[in-house]
C-alpha positions in Angstrom: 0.0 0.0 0.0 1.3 3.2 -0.7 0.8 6.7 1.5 -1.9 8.7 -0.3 -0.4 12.5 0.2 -3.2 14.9 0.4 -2.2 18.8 -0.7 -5.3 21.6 0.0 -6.0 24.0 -2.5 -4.5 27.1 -1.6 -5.7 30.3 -2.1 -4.2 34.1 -2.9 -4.2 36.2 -0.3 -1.9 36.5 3.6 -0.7 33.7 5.5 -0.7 33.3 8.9 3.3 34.8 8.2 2.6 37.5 6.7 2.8 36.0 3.0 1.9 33.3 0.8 -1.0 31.6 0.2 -4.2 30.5 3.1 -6.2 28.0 3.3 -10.3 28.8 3.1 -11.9 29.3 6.4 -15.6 29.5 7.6 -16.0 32.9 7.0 -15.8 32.7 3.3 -18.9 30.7 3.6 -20.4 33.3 5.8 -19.4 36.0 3.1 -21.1 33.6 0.5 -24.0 33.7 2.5 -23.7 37.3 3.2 -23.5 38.2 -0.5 -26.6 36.5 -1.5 -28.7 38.0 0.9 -27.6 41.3 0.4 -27.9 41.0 -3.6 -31.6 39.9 -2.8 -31.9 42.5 -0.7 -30.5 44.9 -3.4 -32.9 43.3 -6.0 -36.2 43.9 -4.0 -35.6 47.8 -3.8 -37.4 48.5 -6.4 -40.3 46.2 -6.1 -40.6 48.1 -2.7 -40.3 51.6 -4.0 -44.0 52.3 -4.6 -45.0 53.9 -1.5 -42.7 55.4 0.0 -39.1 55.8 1.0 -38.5 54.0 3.9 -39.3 50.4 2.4 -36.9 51.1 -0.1 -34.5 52.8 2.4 -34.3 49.7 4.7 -33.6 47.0 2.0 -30.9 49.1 0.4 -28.9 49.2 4.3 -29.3 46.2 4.7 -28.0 45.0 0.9 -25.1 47.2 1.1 -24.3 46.2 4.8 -24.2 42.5 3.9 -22.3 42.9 0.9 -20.0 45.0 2.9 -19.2 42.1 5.5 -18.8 40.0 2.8 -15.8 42.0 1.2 -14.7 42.9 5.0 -13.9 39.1 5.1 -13.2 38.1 1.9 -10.0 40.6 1.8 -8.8 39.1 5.3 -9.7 42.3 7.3 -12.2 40.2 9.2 -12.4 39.8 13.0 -14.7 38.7 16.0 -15.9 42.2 15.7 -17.4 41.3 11.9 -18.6 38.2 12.8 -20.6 39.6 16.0 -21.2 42.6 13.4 -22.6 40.0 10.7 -24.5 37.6 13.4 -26.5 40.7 15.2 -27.3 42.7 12.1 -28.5 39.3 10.2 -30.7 38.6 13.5 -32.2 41.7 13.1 -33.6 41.1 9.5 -34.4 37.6 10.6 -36.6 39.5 13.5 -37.9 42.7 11.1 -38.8 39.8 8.6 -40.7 37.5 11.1 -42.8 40.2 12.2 -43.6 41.6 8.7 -44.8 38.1 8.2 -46.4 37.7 11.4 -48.9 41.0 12.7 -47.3 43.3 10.0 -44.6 46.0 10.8 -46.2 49.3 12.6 -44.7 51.3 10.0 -43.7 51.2 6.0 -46.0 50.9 2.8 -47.9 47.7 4.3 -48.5 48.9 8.1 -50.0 46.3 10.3 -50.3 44.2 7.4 -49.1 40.5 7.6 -47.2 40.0 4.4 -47.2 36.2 2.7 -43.9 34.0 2.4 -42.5 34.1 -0.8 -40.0 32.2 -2.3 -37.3 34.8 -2.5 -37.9 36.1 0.8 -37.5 32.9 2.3 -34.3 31.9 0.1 -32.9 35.6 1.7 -34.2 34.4 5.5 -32.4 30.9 5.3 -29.1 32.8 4.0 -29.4 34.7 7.0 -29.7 32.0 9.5 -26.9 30.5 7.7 -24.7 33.8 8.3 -26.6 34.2 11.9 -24.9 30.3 12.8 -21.8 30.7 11.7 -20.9 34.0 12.2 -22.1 33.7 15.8 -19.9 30.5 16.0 -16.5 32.1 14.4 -17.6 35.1 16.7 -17.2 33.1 19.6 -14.4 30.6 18.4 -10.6 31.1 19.4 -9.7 31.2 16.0 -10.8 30.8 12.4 -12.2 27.4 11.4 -10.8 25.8 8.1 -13.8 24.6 5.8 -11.4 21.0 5.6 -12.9 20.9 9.3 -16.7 21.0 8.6 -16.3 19.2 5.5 -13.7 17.1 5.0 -12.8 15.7 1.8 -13.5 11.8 0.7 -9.9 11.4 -0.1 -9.1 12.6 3.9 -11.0 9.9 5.2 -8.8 7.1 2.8 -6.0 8.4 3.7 -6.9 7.9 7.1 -8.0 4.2 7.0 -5.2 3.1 5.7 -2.9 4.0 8.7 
């Protein structure tokens, strides 16, 4: 039998030294997440422009703050502080979006109006209990997760049945 030598993708971008190449972490997934929510955020300005500004208003923030902690940790300028950032901002759409969908927000074009669940709305609220989860977790973790650890590949698990 011979030893099966497994080598991770690496990516551009700072090393733990100061150069060379990292290995993907958690947080990319949470800027994935992050991104998609904010571009459906971004996406349903319009449709929400009709009766005033402060529909409009609110999904805008929120687009441009999601997509903004998505590039705050894709170019490695993340910390606990954007993960607690990202976890606590996300919860708060999660909570502005359950109540909307509950008795209706007190304020806005639909006032006290329960809105239905759509498709796209709900696509944008699982994203953001995805970003919720794991930002809260790398905001509370000692240091940054590698994705190898959540999901490890099928060749890892060879490698390690053969010892």
């Amino acid at each position: 039998m011979s030893d099966v030598t497994i080598e991770r993708e690496r990516t551009s971008g700072p090393g733990p030294d100061g150069g060379g190449a990292t290995e993907p972490h958690l947080g990319w997934l949470v800027a994935g997440l992050s991104a998609g929510a904010g571009v459906i955020h971004l996406a349903m300005v319009p449709v929400h422009a009709g009766g005033g500004l402060l529909d409009p208003l609110g999904f805008a923030a929120f687009g441009w703050c999601q997509l903004a902690i998505a590039a705050i940790i894709l170019t490695g300028r993340d910390s606990k502080r954007t993960y607690a950032a990202a976890a606590i901002g996300n919860a708060v759409a999660l909570g502005l979006w359950l109540w909307s969908r509950t008795t209706g927000l007190p304020f806005g074009n639909h006032a006290n109006v329960a809105e239905d669940i759509g498709a796209i709305d709900a696509a944008c609220a699982a994203l953001e209990v995805g970003v919720v989860v794991l930002a809260g977790r790398l905001a509370l973790a000692d240091g940054r997760r590698s994705i190898g650890r959540l999901a490890p590949a099928p060749a890892d698990h060879r490698e390690h049945r053969q010892r």
